[in-house]
VEXVODREN-755994 format. One record per residue: x, y, z of N, C-alpha, C in turn; residue in one letter; residue number from 1. Coordinates in Angstrom, 2 decimals. Atoms other than C-alpha are relative to their C-alpha. Last residue first. Example, Ala and Ser with C-alpha at 12.3 -4.5 7.8 and 13.67 -1.06 7.14 Angstrom:
// residues 2
      n.c1      n.c2      n.c3     ca.c1     ca.c2     ca.c3      c.c1      c.c2      c.c3   code   pos
     -0.82     -1.19     -0.06     13.67     -1.06      7.14     -0.77      1.09      0.73      S     2
      0.89     -1.19      0.00     12.30     -4.50      7.80      0.90      1.20      0.00      A     1
This chain:
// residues 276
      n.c1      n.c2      n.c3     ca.c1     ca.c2     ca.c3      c.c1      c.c2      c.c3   code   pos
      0.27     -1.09      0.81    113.95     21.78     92.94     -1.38     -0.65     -0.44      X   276
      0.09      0.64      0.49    113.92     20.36     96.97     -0.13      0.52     -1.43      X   275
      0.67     -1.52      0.88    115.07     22.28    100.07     -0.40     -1.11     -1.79      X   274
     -0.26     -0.20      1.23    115.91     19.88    102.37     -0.68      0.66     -1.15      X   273
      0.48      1.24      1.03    114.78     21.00    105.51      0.40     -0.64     -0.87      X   272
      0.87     -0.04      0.75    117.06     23.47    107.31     -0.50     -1.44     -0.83      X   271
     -0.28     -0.02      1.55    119.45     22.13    109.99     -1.04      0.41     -0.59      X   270
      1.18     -0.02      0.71    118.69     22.37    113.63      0.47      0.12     -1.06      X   269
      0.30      1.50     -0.10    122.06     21.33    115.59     -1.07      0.03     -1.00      X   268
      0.62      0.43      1.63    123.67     24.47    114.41     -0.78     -1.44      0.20      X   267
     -0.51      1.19      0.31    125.81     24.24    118.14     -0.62      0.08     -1.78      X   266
     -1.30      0.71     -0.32    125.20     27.31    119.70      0.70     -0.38     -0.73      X   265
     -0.72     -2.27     -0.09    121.87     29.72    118.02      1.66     -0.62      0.64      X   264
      0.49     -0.60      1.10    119.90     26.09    116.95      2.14      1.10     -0.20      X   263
     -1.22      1.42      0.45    121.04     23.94    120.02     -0.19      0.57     -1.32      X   262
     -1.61      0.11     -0.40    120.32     27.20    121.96      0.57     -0.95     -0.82      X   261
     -0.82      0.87     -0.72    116.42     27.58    120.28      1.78      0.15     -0.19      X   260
     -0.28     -0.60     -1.43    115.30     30.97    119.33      0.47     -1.50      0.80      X   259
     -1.14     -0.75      0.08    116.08     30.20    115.89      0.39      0.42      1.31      X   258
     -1.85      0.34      0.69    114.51     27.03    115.77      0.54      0.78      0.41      X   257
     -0.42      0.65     -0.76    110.95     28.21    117.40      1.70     -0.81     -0.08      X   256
     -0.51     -0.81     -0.99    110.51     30.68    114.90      0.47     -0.50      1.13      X   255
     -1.33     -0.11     -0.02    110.85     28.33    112.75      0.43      0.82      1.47      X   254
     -1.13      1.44     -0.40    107.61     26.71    113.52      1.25      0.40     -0.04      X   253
     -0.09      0.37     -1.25    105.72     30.10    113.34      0.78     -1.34      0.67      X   252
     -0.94     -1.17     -0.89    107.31     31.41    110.46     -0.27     -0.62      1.70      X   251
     -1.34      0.07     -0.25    105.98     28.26    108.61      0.94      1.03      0.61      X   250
     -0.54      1.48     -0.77    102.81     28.93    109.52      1.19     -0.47     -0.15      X   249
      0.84     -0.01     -1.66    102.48     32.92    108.24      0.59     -1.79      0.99      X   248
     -0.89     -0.37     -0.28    104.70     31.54    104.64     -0.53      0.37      1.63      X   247
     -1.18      1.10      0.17    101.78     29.35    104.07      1.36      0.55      0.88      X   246
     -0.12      0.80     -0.73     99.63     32.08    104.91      0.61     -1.50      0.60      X   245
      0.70      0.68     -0.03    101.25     34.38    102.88     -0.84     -0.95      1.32      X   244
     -0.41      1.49      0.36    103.02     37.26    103.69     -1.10     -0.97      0.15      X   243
      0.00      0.32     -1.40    102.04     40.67    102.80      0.20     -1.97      0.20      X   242
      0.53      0.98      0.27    102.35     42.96     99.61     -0.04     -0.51      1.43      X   241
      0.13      0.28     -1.14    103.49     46.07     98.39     -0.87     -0.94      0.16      X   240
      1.44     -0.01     -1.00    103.88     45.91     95.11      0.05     -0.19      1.02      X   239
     -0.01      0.43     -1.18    107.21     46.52     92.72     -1.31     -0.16      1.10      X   238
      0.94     -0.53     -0.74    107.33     46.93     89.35      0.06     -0.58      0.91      X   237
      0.78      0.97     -0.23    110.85     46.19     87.81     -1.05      0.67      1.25      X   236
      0.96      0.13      1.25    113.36     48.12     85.66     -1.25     -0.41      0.55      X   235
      0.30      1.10      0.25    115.96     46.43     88.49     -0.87      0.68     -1.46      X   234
     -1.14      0.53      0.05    117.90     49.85     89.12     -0.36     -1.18     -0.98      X   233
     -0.67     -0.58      1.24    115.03     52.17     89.13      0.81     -0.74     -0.68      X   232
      0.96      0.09      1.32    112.63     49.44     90.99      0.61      1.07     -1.06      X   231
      0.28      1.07      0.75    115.04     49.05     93.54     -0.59     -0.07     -1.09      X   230
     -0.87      0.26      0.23    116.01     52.58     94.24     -0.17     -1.48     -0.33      X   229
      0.54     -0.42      0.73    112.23     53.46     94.80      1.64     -0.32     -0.98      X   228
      0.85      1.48      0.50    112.09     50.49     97.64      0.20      1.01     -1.85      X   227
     -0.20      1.40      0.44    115.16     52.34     98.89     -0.84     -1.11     -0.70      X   226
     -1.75      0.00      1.33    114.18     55.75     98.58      0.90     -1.22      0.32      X   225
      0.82     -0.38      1.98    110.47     54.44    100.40      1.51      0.64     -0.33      X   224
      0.32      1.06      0.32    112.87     52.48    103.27     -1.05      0.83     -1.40      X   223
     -1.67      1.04      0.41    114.95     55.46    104.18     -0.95     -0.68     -0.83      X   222
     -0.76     -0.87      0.92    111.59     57.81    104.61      0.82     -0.69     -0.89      X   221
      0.98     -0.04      1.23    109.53     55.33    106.65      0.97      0.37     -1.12      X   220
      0.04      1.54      1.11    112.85     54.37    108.66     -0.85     -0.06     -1.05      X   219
      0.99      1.29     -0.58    112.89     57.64    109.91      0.33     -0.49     -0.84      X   218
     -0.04      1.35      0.86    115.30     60.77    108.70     -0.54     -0.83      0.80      X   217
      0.53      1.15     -0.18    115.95     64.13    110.32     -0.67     -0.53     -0.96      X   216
      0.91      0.53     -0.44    118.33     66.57    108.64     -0.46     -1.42      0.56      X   215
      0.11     -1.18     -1.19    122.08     67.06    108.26     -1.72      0.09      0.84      X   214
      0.86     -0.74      0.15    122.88     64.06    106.48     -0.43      0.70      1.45      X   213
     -0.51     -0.10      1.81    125.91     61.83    105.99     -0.92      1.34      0.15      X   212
     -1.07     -0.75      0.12    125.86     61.40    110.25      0.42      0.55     -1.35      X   211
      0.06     -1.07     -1.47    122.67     60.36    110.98      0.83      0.76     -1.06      X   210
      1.10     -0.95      0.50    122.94     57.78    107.62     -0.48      1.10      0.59      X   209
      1.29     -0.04     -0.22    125.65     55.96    109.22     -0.86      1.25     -0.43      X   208
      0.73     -1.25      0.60    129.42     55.60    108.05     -1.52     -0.49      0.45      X   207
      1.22      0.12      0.22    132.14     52.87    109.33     -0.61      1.70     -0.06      X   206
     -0.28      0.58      1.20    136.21     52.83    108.96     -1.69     -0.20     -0.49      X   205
      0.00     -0.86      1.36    136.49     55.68    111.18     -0.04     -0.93     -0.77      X   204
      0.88     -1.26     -0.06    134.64     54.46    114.59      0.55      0.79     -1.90      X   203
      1.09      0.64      0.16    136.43     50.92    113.99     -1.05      0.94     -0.54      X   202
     -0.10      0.32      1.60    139.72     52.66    113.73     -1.14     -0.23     -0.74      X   201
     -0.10     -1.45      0.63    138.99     54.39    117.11     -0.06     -0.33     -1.21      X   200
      1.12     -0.45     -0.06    137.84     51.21    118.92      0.18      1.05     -1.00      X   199
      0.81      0.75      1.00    141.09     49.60    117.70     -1.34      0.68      0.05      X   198
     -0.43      0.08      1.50    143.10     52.41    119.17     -1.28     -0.73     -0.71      X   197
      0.39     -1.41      0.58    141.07     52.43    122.40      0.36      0.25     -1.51      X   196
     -0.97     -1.28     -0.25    141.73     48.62    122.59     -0.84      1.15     -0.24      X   195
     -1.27     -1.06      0.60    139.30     46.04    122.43      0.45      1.10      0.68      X   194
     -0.04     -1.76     -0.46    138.10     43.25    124.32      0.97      0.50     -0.57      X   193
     -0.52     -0.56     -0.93    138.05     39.73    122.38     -0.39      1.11      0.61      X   192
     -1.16     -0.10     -0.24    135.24     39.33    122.00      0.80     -0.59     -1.36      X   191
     -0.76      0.74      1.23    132.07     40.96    120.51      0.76     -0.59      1.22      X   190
      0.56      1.16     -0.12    128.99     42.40    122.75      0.74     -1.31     -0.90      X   189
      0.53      0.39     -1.73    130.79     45.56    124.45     -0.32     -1.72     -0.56      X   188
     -1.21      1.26     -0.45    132.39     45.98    120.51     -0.40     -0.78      1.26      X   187
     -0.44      1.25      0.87    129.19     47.51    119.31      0.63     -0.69      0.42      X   186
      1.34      0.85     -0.26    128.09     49.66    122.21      0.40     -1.35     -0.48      X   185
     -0.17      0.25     -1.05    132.01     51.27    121.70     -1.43     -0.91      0.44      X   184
     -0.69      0.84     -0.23    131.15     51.48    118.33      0.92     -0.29      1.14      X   183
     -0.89     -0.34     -0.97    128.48     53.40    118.34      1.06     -0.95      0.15      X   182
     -0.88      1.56     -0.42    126.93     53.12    114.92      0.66      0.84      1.18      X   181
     -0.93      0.00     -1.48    123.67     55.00    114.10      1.10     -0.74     -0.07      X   180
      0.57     -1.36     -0.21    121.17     55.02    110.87      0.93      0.20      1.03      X   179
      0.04     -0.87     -0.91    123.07     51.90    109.45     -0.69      1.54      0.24      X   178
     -0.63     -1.52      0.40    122.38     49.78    106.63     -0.17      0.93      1.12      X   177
      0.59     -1.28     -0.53    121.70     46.49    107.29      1.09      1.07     -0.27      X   176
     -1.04     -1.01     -0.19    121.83     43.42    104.78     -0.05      1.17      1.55      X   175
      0.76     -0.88     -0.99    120.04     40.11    103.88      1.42      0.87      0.30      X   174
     -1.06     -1.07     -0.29    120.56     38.00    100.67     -0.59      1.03      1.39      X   173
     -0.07     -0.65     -0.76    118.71     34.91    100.05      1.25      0.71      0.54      X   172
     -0.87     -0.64     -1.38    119.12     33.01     97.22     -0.79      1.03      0.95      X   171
      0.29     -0.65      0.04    117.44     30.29     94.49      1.11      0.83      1.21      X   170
      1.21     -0.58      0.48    117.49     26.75     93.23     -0.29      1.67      0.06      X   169
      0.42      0.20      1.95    120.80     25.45     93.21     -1.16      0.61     -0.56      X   168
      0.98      1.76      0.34    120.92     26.65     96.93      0.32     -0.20     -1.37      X   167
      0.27      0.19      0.93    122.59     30.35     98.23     -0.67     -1.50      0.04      X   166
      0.35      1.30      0.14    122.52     32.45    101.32     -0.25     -0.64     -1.07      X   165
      0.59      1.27      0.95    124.22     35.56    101.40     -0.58     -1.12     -0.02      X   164
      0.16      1.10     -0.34    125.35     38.45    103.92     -0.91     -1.07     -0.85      X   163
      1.25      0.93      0.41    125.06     42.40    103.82      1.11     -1.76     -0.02      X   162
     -0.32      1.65      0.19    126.77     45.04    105.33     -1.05     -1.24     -0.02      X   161
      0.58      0.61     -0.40    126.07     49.14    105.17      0.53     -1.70     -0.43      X   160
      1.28     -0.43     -1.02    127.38     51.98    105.85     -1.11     -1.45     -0.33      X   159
      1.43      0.80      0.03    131.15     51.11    105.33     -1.33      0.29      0.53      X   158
      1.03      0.57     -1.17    133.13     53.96    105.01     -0.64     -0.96     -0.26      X   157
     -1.25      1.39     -0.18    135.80     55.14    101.94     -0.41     -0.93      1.54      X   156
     -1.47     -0.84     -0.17    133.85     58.52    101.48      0.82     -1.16      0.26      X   155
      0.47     -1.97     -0.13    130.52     56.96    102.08      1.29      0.07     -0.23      X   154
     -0.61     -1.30     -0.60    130.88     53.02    100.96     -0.60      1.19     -0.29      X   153
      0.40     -1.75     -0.10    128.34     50.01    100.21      1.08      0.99      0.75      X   152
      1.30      0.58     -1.20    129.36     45.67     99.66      0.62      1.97     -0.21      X   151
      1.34     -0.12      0.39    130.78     45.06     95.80     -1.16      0.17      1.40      X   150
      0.17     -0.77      1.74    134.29     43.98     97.10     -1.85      0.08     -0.16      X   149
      0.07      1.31      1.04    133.67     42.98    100.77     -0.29      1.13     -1.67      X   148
      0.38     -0.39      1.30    134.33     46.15    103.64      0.26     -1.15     -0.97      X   147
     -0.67      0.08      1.02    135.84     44.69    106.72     -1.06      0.37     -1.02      X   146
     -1.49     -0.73     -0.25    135.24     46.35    110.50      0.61     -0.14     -1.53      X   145
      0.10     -1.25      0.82    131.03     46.27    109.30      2.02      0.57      0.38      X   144
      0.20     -0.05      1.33    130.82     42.73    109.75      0.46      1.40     -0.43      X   143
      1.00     -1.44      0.50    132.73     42.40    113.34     -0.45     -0.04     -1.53      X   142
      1.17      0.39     -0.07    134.13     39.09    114.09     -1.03      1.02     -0.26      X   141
      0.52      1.29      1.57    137.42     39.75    112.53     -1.18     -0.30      0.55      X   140
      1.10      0.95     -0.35    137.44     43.21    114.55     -0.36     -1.33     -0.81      X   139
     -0.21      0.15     -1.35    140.96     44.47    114.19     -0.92     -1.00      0.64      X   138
      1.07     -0.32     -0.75    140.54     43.91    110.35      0.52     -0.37      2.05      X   137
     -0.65     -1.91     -0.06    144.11     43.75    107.78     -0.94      0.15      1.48      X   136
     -0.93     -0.07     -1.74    143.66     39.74    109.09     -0.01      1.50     -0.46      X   135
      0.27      0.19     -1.53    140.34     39.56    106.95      0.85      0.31      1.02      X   134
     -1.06      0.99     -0.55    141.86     41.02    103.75     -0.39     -0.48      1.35      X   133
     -1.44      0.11     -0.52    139.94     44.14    102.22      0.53     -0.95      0.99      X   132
     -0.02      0.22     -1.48    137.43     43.67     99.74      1.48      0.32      0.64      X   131
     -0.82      0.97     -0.29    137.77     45.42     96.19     -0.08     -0.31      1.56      X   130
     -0.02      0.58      0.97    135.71     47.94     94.29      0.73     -1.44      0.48      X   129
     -1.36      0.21     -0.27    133.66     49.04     96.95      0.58     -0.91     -1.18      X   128
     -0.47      1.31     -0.54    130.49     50.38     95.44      1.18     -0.42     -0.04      X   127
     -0.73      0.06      1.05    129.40     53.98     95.90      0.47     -1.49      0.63      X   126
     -0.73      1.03     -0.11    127.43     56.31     98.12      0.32     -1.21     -0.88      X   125
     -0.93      0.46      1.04    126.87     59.65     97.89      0.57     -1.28      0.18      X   124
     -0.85      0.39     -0.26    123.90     60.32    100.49      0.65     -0.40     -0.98      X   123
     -1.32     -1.12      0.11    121.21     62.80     99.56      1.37     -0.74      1.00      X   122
     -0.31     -0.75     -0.95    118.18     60.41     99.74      1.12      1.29      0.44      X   121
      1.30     -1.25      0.40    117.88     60.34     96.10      0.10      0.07      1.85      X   120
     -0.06     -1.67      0.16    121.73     59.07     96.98     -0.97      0.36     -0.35      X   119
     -1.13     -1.19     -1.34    121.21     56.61     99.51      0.01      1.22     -0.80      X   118
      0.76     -0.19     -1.16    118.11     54.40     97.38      0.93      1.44      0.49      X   117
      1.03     -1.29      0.63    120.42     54.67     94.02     -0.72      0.31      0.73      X   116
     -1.01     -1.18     -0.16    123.46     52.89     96.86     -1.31      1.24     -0.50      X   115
      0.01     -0.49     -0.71    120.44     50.06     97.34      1.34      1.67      0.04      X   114
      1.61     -0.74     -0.38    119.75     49.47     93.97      0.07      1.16      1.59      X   113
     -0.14     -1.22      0.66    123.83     49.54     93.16     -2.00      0.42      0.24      X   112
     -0.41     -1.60     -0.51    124.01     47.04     96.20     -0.19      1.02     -0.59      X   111
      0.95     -0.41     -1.27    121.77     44.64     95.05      0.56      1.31      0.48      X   110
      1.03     -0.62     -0.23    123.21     44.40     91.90     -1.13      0.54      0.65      X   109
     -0.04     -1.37      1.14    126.76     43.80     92.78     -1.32      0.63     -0.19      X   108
      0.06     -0.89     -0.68    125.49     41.45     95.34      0.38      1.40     -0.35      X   107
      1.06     -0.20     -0.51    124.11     39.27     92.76      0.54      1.64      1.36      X   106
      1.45     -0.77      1.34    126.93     39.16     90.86     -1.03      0.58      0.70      X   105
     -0.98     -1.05      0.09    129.32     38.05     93.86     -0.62      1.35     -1.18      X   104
      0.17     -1.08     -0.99    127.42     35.55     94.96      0.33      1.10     -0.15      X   103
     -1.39      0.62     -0.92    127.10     33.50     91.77     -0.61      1.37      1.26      X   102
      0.01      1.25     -0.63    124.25     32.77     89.47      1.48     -0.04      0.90      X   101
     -1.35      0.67     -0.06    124.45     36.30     88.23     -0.10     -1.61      0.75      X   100
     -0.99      0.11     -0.77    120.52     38.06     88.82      1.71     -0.59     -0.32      X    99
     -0.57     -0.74     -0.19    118.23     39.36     86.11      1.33      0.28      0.96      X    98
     -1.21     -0.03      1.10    117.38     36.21     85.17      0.61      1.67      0.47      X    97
      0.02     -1.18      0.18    114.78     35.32     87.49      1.56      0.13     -0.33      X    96
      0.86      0.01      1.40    114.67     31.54     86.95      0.13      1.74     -0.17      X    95
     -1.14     -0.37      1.08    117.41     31.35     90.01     -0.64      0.39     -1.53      X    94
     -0.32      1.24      0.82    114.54     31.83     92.17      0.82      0.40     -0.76      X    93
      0.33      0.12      0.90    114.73     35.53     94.74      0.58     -1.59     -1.14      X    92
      0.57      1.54     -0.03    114.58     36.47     98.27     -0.22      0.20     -1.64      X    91
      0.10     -0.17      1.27    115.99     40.33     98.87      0.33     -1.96     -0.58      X    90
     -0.11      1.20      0.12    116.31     41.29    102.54     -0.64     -0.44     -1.27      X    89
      0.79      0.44      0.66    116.72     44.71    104.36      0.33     -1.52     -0.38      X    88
     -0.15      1.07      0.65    117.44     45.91    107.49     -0.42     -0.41     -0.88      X    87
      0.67      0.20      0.54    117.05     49.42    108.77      0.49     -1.23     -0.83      X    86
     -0.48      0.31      1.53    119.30     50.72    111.11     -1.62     -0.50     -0.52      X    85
      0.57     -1.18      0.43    119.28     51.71    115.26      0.84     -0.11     -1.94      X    84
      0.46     -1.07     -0.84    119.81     48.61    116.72     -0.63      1.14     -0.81      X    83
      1.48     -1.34      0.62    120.97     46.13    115.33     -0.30      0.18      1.32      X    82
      0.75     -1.05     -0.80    124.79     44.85    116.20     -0.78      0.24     -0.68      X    81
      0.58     -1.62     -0.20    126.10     42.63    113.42     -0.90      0.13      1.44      X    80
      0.83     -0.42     -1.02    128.74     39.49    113.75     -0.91      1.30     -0.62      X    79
     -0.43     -0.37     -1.70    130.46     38.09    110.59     -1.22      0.57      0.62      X    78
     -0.42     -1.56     -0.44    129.44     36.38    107.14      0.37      0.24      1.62      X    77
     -1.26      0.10     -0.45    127.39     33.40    106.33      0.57      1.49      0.74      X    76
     -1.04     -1.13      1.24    123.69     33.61    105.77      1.31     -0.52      0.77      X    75
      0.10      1.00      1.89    121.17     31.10    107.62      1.13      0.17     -0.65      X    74
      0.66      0.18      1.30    121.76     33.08    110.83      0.09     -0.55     -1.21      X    73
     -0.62      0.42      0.79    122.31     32.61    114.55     -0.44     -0.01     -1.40      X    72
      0.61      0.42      1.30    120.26     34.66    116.75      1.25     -0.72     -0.98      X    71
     -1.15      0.64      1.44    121.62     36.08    119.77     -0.46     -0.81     -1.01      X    70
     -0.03      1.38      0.59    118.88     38.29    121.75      1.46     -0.34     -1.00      X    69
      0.37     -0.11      1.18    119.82     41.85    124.08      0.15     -1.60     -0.58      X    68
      1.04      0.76      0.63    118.38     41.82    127.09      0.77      0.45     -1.22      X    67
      0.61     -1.64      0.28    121.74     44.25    128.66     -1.92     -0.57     -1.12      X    66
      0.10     -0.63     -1.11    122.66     41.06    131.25     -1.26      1.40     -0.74      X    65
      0.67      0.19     -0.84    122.24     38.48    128.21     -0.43      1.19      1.50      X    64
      1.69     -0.53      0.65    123.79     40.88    125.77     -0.79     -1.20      0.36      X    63
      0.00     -1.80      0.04    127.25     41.14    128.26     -1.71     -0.02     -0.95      X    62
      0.08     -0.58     -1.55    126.89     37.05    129.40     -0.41      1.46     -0.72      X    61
      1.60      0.46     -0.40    126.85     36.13    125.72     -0.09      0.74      0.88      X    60
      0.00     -0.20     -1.92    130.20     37.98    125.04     -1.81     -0.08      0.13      X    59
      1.26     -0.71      0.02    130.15     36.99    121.09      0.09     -0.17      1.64      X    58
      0.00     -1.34      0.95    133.44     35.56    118.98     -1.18      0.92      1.04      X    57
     -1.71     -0.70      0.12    135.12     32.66    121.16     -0.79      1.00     -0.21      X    56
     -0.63      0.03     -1.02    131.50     30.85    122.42      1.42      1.39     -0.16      X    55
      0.84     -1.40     -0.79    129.30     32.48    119.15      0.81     -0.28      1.44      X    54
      0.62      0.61     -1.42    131.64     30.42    117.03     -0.51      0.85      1.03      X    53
     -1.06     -0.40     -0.95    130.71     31.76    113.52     -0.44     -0.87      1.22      X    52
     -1.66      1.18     -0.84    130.00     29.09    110.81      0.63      0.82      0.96      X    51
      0.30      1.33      0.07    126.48     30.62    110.02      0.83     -1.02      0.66      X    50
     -0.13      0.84      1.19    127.13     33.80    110.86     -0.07     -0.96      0.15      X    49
     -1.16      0.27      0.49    125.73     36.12    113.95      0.15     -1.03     -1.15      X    48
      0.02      0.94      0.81    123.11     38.27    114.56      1.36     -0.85     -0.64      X    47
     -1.06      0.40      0.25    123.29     40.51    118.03     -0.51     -1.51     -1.11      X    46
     -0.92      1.53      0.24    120.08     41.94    118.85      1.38     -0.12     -0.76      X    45
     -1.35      0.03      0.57    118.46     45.13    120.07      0.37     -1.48      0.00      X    44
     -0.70     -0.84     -0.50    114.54     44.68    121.28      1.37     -0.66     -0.82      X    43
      1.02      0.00     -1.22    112.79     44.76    118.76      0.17     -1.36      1.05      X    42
     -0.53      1.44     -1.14    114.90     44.53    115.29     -0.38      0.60      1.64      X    41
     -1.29     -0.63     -0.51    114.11     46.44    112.05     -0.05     -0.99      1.18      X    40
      0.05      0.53     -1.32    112.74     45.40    108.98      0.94      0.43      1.07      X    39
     -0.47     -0.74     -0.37    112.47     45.48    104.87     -0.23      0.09      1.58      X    38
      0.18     -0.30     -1.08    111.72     43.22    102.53      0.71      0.50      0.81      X    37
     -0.45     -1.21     -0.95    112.08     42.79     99.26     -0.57      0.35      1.33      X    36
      0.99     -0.66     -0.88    110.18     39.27     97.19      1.38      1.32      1.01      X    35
     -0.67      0.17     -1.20    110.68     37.45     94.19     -0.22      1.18      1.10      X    34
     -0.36     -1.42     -0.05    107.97     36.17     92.37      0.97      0.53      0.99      X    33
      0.69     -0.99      0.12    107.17     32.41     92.86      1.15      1.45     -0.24      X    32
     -0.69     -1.33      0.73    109.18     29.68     92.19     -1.14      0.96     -0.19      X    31
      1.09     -0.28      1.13    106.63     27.43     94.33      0.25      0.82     -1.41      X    30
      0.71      1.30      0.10    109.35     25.35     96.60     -1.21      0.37     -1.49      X    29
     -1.29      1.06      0.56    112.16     28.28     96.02     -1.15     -0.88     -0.03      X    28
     -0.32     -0.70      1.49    109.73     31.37     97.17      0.38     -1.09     -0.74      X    27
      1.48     -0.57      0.74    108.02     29.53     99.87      0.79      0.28     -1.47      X    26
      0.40      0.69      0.35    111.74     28.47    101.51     -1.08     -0.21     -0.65      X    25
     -1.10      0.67      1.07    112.95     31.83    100.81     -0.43     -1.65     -0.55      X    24
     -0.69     -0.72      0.48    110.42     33.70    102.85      0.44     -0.70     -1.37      X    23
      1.97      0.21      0.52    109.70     31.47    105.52     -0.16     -0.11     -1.72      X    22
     -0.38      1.22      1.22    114.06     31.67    105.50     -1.74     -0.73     -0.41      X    21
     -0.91      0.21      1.27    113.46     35.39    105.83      0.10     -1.32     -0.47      X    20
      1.43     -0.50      1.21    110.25     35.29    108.38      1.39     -0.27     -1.43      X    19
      1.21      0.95      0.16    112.00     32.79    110.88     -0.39      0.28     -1.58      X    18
     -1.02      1.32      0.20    115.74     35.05    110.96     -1.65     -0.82     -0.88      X    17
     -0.48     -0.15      1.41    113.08     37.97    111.71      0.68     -0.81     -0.37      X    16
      1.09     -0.23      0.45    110.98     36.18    114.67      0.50      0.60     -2.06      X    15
      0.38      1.39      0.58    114.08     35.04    116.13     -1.39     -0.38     -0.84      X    14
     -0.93      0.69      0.94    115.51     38.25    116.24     -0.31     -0.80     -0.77      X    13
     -1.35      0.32     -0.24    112.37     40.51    117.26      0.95     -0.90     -0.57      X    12
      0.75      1.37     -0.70    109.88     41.68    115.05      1.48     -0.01      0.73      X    11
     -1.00      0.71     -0.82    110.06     45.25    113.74     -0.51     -1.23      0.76      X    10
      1.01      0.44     -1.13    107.82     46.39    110.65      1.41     -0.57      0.49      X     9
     -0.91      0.36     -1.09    109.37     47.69    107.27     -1.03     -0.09      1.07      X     8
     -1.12     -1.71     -0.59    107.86     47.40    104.13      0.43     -0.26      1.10      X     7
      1.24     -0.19     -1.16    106.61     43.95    102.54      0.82      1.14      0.76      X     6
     -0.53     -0.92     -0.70    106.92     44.16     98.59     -0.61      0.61      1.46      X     5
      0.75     -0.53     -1.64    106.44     41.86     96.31      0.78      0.69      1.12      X     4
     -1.19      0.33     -0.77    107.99     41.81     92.69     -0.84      0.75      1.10      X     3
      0.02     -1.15     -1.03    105.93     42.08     89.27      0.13     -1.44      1.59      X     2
      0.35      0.65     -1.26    107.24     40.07     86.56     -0.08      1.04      1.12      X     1
């Protein structure tokens, strides 16, 4: 089975959120082929989890003043800062067998594509064998303060955090992998307010692709030794490809969801029913 492939392009929040569950819902209604994508975020946004409360966990006011968007997303998981990274996103029917019918499978093999991506780039990176404990984390709303068994380390770093969506029929997985982390930028758009300490822990418990490697690096670069790390890992031909027109119109109706408040607040918008 050959596996589509749309490279990287930046949309803003509510425009990427749209195209992934486009995306997923297409893939799951027609079991089609499954699909990699790759993406960055125009202008900076704050994505948060499904069941987080964006009132307690996310200083609206601070990425209203600095434009940056809040997006609520499909996936579960904690807060991310984009900015300077490369996002990817990996849509596939349960009929494709190469996956684990659980979350925990699947992200095993996502990650070891994406780690074979880091090191032909010349980064050593390696999968965590064990999560660590939500209260150990200063930042519980932060994704990248806790490391999840089977989610990407440098030297005992998180560089990159990913996030699940499942159905009976199929999943969506979306991740980013850092080129930058300031974590003083980072925390500005979380609460509580942190400490210097906590800021400091934050700064050593994460890893960015800048900092592993001594040369310059673009997103072109990253994203071909990651599309070439998929197709070593999986066995599986990959094509660059482009979204349908089906998937085209349904991006444009969502898109209107994600950027709605009773959407990005409250969850008032629910997905369709998804049907096998």
């Amino acid at each position: 089975m050959v596996w589509r492939f749309l490279d990287f392009q930046r949309h803003n929040a509510f425009e990427n959120m749209a195209i992934d569950e486009a995306v997923f819902r297409e893939t799951i209604k027609n079991k089609k082929s499954p699909t990699i994508r790759f993406y960055g975020w125009r202008p900076a946004a704050v994505s948060i989890g499904y069941f987080q409360d964006i009132e307690k966990e996310i200083n609206v006011e601070k990425c209203r003043a600095d434009g940056v968007d809040v997006v609520r997303r499909l996936s579960g998981g904690k807060a991310v800062f984009h900015c300077r990274e490369v996002t990817y996103s990996v849509v596939a029917c349960n009929k494709e067998k190469l996956f684990p019918q659980d979350i925990h499978g699947t992200y095993k093999i996502i990650s070891n594509c994406i780690a074979r991506g880091l090191i032909t780039l010349g980064i050593e990176a390696s999968l965590a064998e064990t999560g660590r404990k939500l209260h150990d984390a200063d930042f519980k709303a932060c994704c990248f303060s806790v490391p999840s068994g089977n989610e990407l380390l440098v030297s005992g770093r998180k560089i990159c955090g990913s996030a699940q969506m499942r159905t009976g029929s199929g999943f969506l997985q979306h991740g980013s992998i850092l080129m930058d982390f300031d974590p003083v930028k980072t925390a500005s758009f979380l609460l509580p307010a942190r400490t210097a300490e906590q800021l400091r822990k934050l700064k050593d418990s994460v890893a960015a692709i800048n900092e592993e490697i001594t040369r310059p690096v673009d997103e072109k670069e990253i994203c071909a030794n990651l599309k070439k790390g998929f197709a070593s890992v999986l066995g599986k031909e990959i094509i660059e490809g482009a979204l349908t027109s089906a998937e085209e119109i349904l991006v444009g109706k969502l898109t209107q969801k994600y950027a709605d408040l009773r959407w990005n607040s409250e969850r008032k918008k629910e997905l369709v029913q998804l049907h096998d």
